[in-house]
N, C-alpha and C positions, 0 to 999 in steps of 0.2 A: 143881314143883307137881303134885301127881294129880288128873286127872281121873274122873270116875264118870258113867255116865249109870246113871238112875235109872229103875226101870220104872214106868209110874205110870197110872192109870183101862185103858183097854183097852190099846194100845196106844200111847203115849205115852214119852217119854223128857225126864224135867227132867236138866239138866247139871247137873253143880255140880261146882266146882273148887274146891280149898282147899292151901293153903302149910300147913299142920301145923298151923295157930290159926287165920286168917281164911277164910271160904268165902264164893264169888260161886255164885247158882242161874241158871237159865235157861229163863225159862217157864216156873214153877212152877204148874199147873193144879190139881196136889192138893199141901196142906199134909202131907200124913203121911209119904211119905217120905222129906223132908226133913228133918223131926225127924229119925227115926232114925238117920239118919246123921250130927246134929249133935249128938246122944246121944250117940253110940255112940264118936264120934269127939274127943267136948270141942271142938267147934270153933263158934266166932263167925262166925253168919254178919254180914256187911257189905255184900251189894250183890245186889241182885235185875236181873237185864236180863229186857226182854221183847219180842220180834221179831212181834209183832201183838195183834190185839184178839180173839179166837176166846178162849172160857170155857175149853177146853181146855189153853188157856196164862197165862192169868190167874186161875185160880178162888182157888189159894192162895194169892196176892202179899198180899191182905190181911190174912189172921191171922200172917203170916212179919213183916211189915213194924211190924206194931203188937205184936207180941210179943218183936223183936227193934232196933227201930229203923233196921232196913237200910236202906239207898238205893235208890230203884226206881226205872228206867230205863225209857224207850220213846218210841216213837215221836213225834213232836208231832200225831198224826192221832190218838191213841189214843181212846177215849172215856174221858172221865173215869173213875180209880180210886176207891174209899172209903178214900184212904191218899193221903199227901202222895207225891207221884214227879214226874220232872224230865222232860220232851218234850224229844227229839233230832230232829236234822235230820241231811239226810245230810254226810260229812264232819265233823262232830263226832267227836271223842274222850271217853270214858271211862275215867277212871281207877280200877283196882280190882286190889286186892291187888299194890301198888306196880308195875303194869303198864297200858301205853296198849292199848286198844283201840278201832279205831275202827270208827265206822258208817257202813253203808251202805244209800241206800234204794232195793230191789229190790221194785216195785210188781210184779201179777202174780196171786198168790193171795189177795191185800187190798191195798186201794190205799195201808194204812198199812205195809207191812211192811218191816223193816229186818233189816240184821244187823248183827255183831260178830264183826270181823276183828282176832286179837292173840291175843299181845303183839306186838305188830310190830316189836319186833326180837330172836323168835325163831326160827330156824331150820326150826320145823315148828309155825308158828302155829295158830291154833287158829278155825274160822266155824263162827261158831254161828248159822244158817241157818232156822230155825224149818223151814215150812210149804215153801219154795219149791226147796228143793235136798234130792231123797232120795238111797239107797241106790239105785241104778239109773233116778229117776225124777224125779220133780216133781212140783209142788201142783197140786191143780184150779186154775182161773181163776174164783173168787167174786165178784171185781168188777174184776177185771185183764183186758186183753184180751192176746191172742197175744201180737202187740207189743210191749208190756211185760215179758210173761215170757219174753219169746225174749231181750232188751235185757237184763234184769236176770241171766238164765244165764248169758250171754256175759262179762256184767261180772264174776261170780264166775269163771268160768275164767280168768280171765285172772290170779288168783293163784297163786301157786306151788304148781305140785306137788304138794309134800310138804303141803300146807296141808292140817291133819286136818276133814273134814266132821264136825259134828255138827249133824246131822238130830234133828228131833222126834218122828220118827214111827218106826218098826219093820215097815217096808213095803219091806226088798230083796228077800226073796224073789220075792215078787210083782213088781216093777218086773224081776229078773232075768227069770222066767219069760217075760215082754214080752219083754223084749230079745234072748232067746234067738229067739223066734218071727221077731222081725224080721231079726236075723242069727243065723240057724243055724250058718254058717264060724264067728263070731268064735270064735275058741279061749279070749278072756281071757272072755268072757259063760259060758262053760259052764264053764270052772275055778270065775271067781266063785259061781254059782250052787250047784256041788256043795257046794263052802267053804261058803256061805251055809246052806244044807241043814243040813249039818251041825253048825254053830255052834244054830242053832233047835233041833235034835232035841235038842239037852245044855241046853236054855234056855238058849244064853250070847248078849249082842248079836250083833249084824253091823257095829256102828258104833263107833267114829269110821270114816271111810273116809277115802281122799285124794283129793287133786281129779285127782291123774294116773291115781289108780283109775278114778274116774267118766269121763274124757274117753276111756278105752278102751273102757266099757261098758255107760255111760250114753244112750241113745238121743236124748236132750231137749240132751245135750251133742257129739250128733253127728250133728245134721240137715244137716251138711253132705257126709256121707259119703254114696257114690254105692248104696252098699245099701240103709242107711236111707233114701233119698230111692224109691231102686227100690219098695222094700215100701211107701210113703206113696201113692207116685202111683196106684193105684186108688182109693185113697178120695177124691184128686183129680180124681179123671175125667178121670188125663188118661195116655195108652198111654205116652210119652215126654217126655222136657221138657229141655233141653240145660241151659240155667239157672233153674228152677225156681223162683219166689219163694220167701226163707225163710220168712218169715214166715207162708206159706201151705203148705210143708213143715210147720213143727212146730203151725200149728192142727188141720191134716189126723192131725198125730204124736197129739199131744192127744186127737183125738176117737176117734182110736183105740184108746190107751190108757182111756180112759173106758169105752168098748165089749168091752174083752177079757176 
């Protein structure tokens, strides 16, 4: 199958994969994209997923869905679509373009938000992550607390590896830059970073990434490391802390990032 991510409104990114005839999108925010590559390409689409309720990921689903008759997926929190589409819970499967993937609900930057983990029995599957897992980062907290997005990161790590991120949003540079500042030493944040640089100056993505990318570089994925924790504890008020609460690690991570 190929994948594409899509560049679309500011920065944004709709997925879309397709087998040579059939294509699934992913958070389709703007319809126009889309066309053109199902122009361009002769390809049927058949199945729309979408991993929250933010206009940003949903603006297109309804001219795609009623012009195409595709299948629209999300959330069972969604707020209603003007298109017929199916509410998921977490643990549900998805079938699309003769492969399983399933969901999972990682509350946090919306209390509806899910992802899409698969084909699950491929060797470098593919999460499609919306708002909650960037390039070096993570989603604000909209109606999620710590808690939950510290719960729901955790839960994504804990997939494989090679497991390709796709992110929504086009925000490594910036999350790198962060992460650079928190750890200066790490050696893979400042390769990433230059890589990253350089990919932007030619316009070309920075994404899909992997999750063994992110757990070396990602600071929201590495609040357990004693640097990250070191750089957090002033905003903690506190000089030392032997065990530190996490959860008060990556709020403190959080507000920081917000602040930089």
């Amino acid at each position: 199958m190929t994948l594409i991510p899509l560049p679309a409104l500011r920065d944004n990114y709709i997925w879309l994969l397709h087998d040579q005839g059939h294509a699934l999108v992913v958070d389709p925010g703007d319809a126009g994209p889309v066309w053109d590559v199902l122009r361009h390409d002769s390809l049927v689409l058949s199945t729309i997923l979408v991993t929250h309720h933010h206009t940003d990921h949903t603006g297109g689903v309804a001219d795609l869905q009623q012009a195409t008759g595709a299948a629209v997926y999300g959330p069972a929190g969604l707020p209603p679509l003007p298109c017929p589409w199916i509410g998921l819970h977490d643990s549900d499967i998805v079938q699309a373009l003769g492969h399983r993937f399933a969901v999972m609900h990682i509350p946090g930057h919306t209390a509806d938000h899910i992802a899409y983990f698969g084909p699950c029995d491929d060797d470098e599957p593919l999460l499609f992550c919306g708002d909650t897992l960037f390039g070096a980062g993570c989603g604000r907290l909209f109606e999620g607390t710590p808690a939950q997005m510290l719960a729901s990161l955790t839960r994504l790590a804990a997939l494989p590896d090679a497991t390709r991120v796709c992110s929504a949003h086009e925000y490594t540079v910036d999350g790198l830059r962060f992460a650079h500042w928190l750890e200066p030493e790490n050696a893979y944040v400042a390769d990433r970073l230059a890589w990253a640089l350089a990919r932007r100056a030619s316009h070309l993505p920075t994404l899909p990434s992997t999750l063994g990318l992110e757990k070396s570089t990602n600071p929201f994925l590495r609040t357990h490391q004693p640097a990250v924790v070191s750089a957090v504890l002033p905003a903690m008020q506190l000089r030392c802390a032997a065990n530190p609460d996490p959860v008060s690690v990556f709020a403190a991570l959080r507000t920081l990032k917000d602040q930089f």
